[in-house]
MOPAC internal coordinates of N, CA, C and O (Angstrom, degrees):
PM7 1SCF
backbone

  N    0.0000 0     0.00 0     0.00 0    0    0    0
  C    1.4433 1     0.00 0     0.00 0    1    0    0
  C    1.5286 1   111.00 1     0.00 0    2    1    0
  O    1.2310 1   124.85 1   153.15 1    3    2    1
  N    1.5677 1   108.30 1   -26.85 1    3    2    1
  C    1.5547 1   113.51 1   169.85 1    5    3    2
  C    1.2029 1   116.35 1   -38.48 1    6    5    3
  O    1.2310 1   123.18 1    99.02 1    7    6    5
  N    1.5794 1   111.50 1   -80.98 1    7    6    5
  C    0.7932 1   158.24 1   175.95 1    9    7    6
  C    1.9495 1   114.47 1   -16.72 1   10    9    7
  O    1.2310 1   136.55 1   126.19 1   11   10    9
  N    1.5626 1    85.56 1   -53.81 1   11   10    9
  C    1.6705 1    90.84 1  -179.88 1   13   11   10
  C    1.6072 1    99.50 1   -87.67 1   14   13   11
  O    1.2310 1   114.65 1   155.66 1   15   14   13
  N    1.0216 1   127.75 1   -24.34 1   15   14   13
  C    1.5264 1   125.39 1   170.57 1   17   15   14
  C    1.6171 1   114.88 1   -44.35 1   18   17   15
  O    1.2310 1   132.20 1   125.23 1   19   18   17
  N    1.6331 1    94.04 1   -54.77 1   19   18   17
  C    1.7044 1   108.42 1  -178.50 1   21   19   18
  C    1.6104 1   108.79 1   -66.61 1   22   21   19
  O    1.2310 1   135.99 1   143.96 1   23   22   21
  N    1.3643 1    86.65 1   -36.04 1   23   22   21
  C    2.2766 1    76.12 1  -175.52 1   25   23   22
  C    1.3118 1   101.29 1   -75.22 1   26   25   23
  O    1.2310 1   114.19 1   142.80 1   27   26   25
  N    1.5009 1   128.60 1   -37.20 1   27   26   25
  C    1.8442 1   117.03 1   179.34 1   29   27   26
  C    1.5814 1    99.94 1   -46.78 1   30   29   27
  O    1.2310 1   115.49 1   115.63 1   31   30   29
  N    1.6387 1   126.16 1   -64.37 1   31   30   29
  C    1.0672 1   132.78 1  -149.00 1   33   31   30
  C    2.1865 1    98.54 1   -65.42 1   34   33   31
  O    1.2310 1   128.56 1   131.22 1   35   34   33
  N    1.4380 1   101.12 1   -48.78 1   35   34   33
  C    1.2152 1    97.97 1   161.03 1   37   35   34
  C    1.5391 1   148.83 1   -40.31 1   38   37   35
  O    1.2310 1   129.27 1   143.01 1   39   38   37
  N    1.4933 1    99.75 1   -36.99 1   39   38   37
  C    1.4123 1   113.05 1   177.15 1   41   39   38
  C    1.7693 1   103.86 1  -110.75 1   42   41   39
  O    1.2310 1   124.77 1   173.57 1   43   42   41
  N    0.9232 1   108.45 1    -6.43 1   43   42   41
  C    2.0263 1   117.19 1   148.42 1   45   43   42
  C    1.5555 1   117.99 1   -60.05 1   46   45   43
  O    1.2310 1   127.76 1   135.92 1   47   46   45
  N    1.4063 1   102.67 1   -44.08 1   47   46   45
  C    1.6657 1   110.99 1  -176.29 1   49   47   46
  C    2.1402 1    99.80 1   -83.40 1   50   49   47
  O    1.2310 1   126.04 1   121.44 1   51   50   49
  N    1.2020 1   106.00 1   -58.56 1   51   50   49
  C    1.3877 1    82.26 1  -171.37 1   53   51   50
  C    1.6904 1   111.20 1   -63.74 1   54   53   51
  O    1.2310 1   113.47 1   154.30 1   55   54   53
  N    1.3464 1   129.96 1   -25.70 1   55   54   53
  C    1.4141 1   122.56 1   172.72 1   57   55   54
  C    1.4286 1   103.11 1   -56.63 1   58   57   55
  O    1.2310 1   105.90 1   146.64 1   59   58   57
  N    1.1564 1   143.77 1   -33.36 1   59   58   57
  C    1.5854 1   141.73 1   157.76 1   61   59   58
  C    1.1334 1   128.63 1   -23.75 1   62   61   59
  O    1.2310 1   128.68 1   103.69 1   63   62   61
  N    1.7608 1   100.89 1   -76.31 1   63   62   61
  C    1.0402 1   129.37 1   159.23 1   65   63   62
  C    1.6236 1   126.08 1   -36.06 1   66   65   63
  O    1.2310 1   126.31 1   124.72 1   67   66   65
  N    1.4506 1   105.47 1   -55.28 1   67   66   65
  C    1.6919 1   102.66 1   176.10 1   69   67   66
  C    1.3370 1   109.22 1   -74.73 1   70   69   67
  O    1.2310 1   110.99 1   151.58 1   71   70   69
  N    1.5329 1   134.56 1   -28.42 1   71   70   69
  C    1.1736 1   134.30 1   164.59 1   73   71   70
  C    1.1719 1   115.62 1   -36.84 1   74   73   71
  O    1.2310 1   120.99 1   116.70 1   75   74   73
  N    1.5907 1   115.71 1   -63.30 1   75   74   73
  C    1.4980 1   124.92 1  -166.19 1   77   75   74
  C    1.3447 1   103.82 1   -83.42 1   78   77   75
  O    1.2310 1   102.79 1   173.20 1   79   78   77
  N    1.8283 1   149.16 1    -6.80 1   79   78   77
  C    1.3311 1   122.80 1   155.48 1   81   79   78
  C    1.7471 1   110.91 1   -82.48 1   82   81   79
  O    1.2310 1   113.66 1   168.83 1   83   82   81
  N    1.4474 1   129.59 1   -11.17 1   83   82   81
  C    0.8350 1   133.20 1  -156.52 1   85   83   82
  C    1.8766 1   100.99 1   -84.18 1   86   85   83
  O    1.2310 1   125.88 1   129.62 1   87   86   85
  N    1.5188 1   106.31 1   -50.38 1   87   86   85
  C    1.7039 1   109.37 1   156.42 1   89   87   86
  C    1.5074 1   111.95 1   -60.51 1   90   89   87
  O    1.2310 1   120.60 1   129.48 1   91   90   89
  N    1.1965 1   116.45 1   -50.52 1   91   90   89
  C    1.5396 1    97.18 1  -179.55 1   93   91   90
  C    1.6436 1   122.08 1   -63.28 1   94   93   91
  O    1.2310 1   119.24 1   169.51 1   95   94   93
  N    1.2041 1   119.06 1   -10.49 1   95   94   93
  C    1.3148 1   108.87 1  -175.02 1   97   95   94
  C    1.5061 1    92.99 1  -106.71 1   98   97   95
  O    1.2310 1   105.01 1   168.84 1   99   98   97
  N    1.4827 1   145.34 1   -11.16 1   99   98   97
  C    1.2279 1   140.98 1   126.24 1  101   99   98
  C    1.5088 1   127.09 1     0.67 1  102  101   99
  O    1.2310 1   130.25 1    95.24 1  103  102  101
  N    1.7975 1    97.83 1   -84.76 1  103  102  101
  C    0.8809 1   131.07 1  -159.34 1  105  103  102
  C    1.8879 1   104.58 1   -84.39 1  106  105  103
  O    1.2310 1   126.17 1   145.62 1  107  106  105
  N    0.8938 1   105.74 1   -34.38 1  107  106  105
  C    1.9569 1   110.63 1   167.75 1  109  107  106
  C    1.6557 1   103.39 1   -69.79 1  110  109  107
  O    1.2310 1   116.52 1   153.38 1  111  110  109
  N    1.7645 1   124.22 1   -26.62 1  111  110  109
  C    0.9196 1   102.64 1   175.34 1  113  111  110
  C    1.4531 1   122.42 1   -80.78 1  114  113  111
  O    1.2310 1   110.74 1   118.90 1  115  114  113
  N    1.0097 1   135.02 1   -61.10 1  115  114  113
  C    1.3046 1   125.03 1   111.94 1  117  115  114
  C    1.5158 1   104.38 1    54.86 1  118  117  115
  O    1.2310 1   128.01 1    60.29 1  119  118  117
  N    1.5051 1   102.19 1  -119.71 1  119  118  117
  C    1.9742 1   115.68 1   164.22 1  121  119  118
  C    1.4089 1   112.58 1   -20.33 1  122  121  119
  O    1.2310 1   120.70 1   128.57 1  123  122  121
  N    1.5456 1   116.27 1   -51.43 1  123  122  121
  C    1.7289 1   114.72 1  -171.80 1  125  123  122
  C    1.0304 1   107.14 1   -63.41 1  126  125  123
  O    1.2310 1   115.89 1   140.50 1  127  126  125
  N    1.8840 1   125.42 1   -39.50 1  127  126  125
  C    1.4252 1   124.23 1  -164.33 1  129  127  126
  C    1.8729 1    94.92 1   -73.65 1  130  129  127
  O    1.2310 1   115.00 1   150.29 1  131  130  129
  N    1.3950 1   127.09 1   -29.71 1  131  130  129
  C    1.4781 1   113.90 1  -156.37 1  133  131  130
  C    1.4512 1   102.34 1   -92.76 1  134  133  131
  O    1.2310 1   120.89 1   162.90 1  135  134  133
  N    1.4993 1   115.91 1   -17.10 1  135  134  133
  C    1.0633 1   134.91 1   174.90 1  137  135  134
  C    1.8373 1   109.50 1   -63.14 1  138  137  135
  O    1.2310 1   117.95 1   127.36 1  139  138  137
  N    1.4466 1   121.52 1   -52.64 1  139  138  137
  C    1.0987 1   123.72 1   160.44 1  141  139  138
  C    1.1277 1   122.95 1   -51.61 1  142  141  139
  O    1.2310 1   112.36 1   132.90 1  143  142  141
  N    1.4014 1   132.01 1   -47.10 1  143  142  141
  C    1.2864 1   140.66 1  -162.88 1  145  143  142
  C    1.3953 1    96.49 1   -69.91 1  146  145  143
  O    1.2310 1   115.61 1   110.51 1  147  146  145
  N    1.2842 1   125.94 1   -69.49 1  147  146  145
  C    1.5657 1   127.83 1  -172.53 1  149  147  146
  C    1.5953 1   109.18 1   -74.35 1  150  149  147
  O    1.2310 1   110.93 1  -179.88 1  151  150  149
  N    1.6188 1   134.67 1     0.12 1  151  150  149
  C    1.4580 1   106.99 1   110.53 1  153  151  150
  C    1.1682 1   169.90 1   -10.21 1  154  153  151
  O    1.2310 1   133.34 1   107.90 1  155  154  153
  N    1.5664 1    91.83 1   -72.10 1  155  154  153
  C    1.5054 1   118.36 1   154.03 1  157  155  154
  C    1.4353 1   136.91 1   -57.46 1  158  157  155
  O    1.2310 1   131.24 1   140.02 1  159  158  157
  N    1.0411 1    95.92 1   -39.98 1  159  158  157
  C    1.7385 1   107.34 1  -166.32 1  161  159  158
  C    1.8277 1    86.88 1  -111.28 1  162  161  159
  O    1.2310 1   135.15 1   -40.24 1  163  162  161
  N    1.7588 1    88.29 1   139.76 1  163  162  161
  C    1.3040 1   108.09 1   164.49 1  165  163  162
  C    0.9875 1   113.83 1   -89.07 1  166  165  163
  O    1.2310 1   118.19 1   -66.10 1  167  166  165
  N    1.7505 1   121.06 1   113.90 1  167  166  165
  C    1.7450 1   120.87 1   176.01 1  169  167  166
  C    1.5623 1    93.83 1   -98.65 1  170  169  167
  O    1.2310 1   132.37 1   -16.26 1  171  170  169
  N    1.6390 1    93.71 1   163.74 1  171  170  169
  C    1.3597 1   116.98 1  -178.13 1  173  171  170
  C    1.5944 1   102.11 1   -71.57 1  174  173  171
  O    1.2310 1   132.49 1   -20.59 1  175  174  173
  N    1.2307 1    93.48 1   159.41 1  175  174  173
  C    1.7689 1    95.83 1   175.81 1  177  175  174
  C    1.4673 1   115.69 1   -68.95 1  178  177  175
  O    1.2310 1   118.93 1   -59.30 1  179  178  177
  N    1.2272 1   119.65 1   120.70 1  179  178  177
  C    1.9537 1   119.07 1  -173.52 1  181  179  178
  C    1.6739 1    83.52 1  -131.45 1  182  181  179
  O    1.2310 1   123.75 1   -21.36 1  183  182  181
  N    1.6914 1   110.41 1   158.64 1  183  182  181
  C    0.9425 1   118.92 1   142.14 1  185  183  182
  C    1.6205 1   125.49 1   -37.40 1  186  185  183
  O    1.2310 1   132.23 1   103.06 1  187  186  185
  N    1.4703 1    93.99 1   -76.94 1  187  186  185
  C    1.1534 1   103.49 1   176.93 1  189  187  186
  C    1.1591 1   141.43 1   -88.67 1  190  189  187
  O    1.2310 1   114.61 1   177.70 1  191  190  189
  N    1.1158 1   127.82 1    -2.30 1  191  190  189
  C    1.7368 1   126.20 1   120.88 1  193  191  190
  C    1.1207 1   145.46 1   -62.00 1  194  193  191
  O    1.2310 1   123.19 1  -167.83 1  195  194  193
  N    1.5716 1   111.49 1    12.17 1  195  194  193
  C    1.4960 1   122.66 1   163.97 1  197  195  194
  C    1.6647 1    76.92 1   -98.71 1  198  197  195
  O    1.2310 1   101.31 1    85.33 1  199  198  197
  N    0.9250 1   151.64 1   -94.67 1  199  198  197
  C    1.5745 1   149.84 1  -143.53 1  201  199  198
  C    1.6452 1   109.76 1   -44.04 1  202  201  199
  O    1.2310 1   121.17 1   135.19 1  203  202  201
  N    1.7325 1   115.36 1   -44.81 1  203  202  201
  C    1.2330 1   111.54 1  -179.82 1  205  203  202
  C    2.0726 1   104.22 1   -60.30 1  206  205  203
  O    1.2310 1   114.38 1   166.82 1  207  206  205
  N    0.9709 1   128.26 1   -13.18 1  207  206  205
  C    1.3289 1   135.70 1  -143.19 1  209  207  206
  C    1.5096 1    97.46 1  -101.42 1  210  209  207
  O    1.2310 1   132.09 1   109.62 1  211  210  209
  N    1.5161 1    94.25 1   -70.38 1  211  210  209
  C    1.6944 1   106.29 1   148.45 1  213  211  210
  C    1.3373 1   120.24 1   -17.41 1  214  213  211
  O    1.2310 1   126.47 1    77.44 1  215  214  213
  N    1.3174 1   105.17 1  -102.56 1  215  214  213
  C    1.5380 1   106.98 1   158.80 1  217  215  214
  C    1.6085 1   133.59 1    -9.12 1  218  217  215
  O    1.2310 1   122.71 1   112.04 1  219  218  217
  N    1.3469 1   112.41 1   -67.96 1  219  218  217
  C    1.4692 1    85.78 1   153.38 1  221  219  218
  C    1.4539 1   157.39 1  -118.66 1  222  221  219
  O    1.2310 1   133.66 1  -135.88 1  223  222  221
  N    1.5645 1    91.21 1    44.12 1  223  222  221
  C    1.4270 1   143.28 1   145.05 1  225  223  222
  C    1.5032 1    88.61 1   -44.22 1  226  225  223
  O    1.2310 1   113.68 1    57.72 1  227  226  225
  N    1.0813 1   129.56 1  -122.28 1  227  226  225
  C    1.5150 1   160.71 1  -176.93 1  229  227  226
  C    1.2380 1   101.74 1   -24.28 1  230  229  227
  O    1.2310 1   107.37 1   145.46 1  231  230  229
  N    1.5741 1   141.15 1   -34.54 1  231  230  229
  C    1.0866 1   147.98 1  -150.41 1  233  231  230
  C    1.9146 1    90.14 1  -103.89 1  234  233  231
  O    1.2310 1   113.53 1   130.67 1  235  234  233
  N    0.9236 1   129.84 1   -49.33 1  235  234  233
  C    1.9809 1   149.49 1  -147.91 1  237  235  234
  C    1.4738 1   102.40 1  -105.94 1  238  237  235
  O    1.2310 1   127.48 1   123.48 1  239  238  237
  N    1.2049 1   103.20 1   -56.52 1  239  238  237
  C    1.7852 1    99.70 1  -162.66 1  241  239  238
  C    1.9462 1   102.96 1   -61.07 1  242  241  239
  O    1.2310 1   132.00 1   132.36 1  243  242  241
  N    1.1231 1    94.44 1   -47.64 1  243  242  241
  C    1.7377 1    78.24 1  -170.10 1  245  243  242
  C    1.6545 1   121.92 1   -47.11 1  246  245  243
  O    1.2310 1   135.63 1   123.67 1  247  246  245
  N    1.0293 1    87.36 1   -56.33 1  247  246  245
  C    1.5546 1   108.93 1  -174.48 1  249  247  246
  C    1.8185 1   104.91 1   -66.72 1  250  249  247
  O    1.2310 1   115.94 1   164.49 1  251  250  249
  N    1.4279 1   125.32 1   -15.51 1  251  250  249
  C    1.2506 1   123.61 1   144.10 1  253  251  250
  C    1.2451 1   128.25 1   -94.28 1  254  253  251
  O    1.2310 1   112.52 1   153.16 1  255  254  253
  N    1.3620 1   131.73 1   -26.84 1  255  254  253
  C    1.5404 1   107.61 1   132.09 1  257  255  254
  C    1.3155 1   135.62 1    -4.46 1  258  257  255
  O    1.2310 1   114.87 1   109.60 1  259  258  257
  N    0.7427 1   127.33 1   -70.40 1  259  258  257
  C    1.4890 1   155.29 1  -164.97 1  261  259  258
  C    1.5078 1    89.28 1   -47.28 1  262  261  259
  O    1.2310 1   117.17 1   101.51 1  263  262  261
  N    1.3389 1   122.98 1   -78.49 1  263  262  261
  C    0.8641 1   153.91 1  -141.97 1  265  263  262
  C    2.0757 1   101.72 1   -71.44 1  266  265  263
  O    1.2310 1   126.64 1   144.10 1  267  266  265
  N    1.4351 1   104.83 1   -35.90 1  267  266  265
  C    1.6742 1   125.10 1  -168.17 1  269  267  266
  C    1.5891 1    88.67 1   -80.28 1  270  269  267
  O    1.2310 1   111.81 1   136.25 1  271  270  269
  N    1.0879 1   133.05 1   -43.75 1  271  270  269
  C    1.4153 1   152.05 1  -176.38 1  273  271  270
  C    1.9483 1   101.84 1   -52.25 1  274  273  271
  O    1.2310 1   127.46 1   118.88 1  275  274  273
  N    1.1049 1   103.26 1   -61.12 1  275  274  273
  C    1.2599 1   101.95 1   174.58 1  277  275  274
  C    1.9005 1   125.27 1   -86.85 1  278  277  275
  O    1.2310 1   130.76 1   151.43 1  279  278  277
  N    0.9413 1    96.85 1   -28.57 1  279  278  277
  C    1.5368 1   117.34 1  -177.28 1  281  279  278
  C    1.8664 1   117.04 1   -57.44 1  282  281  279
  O    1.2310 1   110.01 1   -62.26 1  283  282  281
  N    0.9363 1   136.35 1   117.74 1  283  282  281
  C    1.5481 1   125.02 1  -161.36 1  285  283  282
  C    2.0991 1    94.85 1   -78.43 1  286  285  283
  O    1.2310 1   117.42 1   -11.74 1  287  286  285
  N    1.0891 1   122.52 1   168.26 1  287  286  285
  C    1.8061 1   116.01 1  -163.55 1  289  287  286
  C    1.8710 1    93.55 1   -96.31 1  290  289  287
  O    1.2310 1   121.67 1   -42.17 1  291  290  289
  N    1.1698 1   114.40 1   137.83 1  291  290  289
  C    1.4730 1   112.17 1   169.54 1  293  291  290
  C    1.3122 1   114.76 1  -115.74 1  294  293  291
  O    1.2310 1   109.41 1  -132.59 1  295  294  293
  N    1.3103 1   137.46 1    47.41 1  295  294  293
  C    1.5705 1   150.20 1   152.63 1  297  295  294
  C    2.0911 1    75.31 1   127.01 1  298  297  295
  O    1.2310 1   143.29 1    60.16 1  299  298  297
  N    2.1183 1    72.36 1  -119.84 1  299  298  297
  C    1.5143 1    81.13 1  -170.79 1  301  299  298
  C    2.0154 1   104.61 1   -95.14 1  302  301  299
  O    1.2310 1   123.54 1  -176.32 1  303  302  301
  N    1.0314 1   110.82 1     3.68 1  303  302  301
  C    1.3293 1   112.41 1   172.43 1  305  303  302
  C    1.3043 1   149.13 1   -59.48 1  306  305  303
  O    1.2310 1   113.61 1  -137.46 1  307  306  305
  N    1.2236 1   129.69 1    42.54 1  307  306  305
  C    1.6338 1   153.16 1  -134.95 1  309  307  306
  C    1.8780 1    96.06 1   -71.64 1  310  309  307
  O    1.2310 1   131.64 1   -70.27 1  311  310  309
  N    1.5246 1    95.13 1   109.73 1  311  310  309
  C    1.5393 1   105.47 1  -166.57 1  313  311  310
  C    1.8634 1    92.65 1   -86.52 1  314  313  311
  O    1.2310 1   125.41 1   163.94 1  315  314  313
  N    1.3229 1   107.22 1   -16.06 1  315  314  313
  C    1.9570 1   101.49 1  -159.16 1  317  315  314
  C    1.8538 1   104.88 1   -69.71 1  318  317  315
  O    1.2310 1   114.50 1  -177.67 1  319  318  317
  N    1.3518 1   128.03 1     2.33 1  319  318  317
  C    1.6664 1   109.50 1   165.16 1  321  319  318
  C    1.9757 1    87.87 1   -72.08 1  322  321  319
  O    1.2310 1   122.85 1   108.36 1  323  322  321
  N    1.2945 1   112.15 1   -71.64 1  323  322  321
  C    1.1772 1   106.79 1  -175.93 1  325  323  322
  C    1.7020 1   141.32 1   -13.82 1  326  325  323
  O    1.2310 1   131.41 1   108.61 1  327  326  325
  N    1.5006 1    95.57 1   -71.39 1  327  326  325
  C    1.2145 1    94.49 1   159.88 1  329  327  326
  C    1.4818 1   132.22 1   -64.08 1  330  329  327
  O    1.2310 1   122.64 1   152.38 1  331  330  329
  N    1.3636 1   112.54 1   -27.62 1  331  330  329
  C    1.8237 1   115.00 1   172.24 1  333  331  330
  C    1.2804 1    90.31 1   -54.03 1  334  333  331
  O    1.2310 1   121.02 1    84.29 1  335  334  333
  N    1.2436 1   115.65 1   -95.71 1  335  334  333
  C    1.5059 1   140.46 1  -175.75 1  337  335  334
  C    1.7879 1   104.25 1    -3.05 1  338  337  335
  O    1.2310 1   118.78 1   129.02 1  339  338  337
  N    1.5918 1   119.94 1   -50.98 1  339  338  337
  C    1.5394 1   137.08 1  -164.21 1  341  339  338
  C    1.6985 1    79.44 1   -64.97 1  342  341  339
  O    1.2310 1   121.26 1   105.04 1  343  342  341
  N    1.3124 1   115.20 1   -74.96 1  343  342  341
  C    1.6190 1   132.83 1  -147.24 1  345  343  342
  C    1.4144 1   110.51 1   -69.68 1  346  345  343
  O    1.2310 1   123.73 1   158.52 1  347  346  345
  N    1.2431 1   110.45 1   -21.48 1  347  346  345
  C    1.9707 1   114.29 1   150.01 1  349  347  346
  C    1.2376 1   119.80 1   -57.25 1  350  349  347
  O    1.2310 1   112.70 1   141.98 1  351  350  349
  N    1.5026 1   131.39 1   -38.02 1  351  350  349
  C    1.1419 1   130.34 1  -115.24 1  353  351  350
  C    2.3619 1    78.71 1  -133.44 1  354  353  351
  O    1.2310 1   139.16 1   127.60 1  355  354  353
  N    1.5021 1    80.46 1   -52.40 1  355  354  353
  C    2.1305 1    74.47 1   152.49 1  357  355  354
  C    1.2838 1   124.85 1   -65.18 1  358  357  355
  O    1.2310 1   116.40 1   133.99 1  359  358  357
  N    1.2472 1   124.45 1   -46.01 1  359  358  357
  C    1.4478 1   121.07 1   172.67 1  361  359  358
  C    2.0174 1   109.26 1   -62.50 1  362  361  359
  O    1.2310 1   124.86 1   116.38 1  363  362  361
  N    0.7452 1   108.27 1   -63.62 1  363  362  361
  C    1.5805 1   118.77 1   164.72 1  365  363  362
  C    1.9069 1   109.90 1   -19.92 1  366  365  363
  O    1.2310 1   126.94 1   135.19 1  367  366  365
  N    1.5372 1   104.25 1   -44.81 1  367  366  365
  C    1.5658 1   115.99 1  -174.11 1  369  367  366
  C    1.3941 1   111.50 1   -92.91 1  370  369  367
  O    1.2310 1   115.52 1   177.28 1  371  370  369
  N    1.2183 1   126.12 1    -2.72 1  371  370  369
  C    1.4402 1   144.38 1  -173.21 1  373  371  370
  C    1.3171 1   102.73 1  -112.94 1  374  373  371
  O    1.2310 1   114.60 1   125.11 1  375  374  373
  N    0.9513 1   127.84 1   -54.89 1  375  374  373
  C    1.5853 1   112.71 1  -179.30 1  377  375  374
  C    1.7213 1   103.11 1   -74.41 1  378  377  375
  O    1.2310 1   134.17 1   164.99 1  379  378  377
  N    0.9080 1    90.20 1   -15.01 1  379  378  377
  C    2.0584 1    95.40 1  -176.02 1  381  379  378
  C    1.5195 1   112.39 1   -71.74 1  382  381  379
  O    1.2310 1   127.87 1   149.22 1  383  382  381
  N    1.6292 1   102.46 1   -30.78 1  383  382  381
  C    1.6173 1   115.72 1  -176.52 1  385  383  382
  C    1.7343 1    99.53 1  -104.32 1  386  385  383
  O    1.2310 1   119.80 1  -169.69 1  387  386  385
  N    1.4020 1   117.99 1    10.31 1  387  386  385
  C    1.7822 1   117.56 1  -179.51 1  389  387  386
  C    1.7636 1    87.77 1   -98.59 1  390  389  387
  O    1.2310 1   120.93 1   148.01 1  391  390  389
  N    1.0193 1   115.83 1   -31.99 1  391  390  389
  C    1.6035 1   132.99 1  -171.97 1  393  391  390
  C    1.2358 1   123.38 1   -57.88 1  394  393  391
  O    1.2310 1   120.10 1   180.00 1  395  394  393

Protein backbone atom coordinates (compact mmCIF):
# COMPACT_ATOMS: atom_id res chain seq x y z
CA UNK A 1 0.00 0.00 0.00
CA UNK A 2 3.31 2.03 0.52
CA UNK A 3 4.41 1.59 -2.35
CA UNK A 4 1.41 2.80 -4.50
CA UNK A 5 1.20 5.87 -2.23
CA UNK A 6 4.92 6.71 -3.27
CA UNK A 7 4.37 6.11 -7.07
CA UNK A 8 0.98 8.48 -6.97
CA UNK A 9 3.10 11.07 -5.07
CA UNK A 10 5.94 10.26 -7.59
CA UNK A 11 4.14 10.63 -10.73
CA UNK A 12 2.32 13.89 -8.97
CA UNK A 13 5.86 15.44 -8.80
CA UNK A 14 7.03 14.72 -12.32
CA UNK A 15 3.45 15.90 -13.76
CA UNK A 16 4.61 19.22 -11.90
CA UNK A 17 7.59 19.26 -13.17
CA UNK A 18 6.52 18.84 -16.93
CA UNK A 19 3.83 21.33 -16.22
CA UNK A 20 6.21 23.94 -15.04
CA UNK A 21 8.90 23.55 -18.12
CA UNK A 22 6.06 23.41 -20.44
CA UNK A 23 4.83 27.26 -19.19
CA UNK A 24 8.23 28.22 -18.94
CA UNK A 25 9.16 27.47 -22.35
CA UNK A 26 5.71 29.22 -23.21
CA UNK A 27 6.32 32.02 -21.49
CA UNK A 28 10.34 32.54 -22.55
CA UNK A 29 8.81 32.22 -25.88
CA UNK A 30 6.87 34.83 -25.43
CA UNK A 31 10.10 37.18 -24.13
CA UNK A 32 12.06 36.00 -27.46
CA UNK A 33 9.12 37.12 -29.68
CA UNK A 34 8.97 40.78 -27.66
CA UNK A 35 12.51 40.72 -27.51
CA UNK A 36 12.63 40.69 -31.39
CA UNK A 37 10.00 43.02 -31.89
CA UNK A 38 11.58 45.85 -29.79
CA UNK A 39 14.67 45.16 -31.87
CA UNK A 40 13.04 46.04 -34.67
CA UNK A 41 11.09 48.88 -33.98
CA UNK A 42 12.56 52.09 -32.89
CA UNK A 43 10.82 53.12 -29.52
CA UNK A 44 10.93 56.52 -28.21
CA UNK A 45 13.14 57.09 -25.34
CA UNK A 46 10.97 56.10 -21.94
CA UNK A 47 12.36 55.39 -18.74
CA UNK A 48 10.77 52.49 -18.74
CA UNK A 49 11.11 51.20 -21.98
CA UNK A 50 14.70 51.48 -21.95
CA UNK A 51 14.52 49.03 -18.74
CA UNK A 52 11.68 46.80 -20.23
CA UNK A 53 14.23 46.46 -23.33
CA UNK A 54 17.03 45.90 -21.01
CA UNK A 55 15.30 43.36 -19.45
CA UNK A 56 14.93 41.40 -22.23
CA UNK A 57 18.21 42.17 -23.21
CA UNK A 58 19.55 40.18 -20.21
CA UNK A 59 16.69 37.83 -20.14
CA UNK A 60 17.07 36.66 -24.50
CA UNK A 61 20.51 37.37 -25.53
CA UNK A 62 22.24 34.64 -23.64
CA UNK A 63 20.29 31.91 -24.41
CA UNK A 64 20.47 33.30 -28.14
CA UNK A 65 23.92 33.44 -28.06
CA UNK A 66 24.14 30.12 -27.86
CA UNK A 67 22.42 29.64 -30.67
CA UNK A 68 24.67 32.62 -33.10
CA UNK A 69 27.67 30.46 -31.90
CA UNK A 70 26.55 27.56 -33.74
CA UNK A 71 24.43 28.99 -36.49
CA UNK A 72 26.50 29.78 -39.89
CA UNK A 73 25.75 34.19 -40.47
CA UNK A 74 23.13 34.89 -43.34
CA UNK A 75 23.91 38.69 -44.24
CA UNK A 76 21.95 40.67 -41.81
CA UNK A 77 19.30 37.97 -41.20
CA UNK A 78 19.70 36.45 -37.67
CA UNK A 79 17.93 32.95 -37.96
CA UNK A 80 18.91 32.09 -33.88
CA UNK A 81 15.19 33.45 -32.26
CA UNK A 82 14.00 30.81 -34.71
CA UNK A 83 15.86 28.09 -34.09
CA UNK A 84 15.80 28.69 -30.08
CA UNK A 85 12.21 29.21 -30.26
CA UNK A 86 11.96 25.54 -32.74
CA UNK A 87 14.32 23.64 -29.99
CA UNK A 88 12.07 24.76 -26.95
CA UNK A 89 9.14 23.86 -28.47
CA UNK A 90 10.94 20.08 -29.41
CA UNK A 91 12.02 19.69 -26.04
CA UNK A 92 8.52 20.91 -24.80
CA UNK A 93 7.05 17.78 -27.21
CA UNK A 94 9.42 15.26 -25.74
CA UNK A 95 8.91 15.57 -22.34
CA UNK A 96 5.10 15.79 -23.28
CA UNK A 97 5.45 12.26 -25.05
CA UNK A 98 7.99 11.01 -21.74
CA UNK A 99 4.64 11.97 -19.81
Amino acid sequence: MASVAMLGLLYDAVDSVVSFVQVFIYVYSILILAYIITSWVRLPYSVWLNRIQRFLYDVCDPYLRLWRRILPTFGPLDLSPVVGVAFLYIISGILSRLH
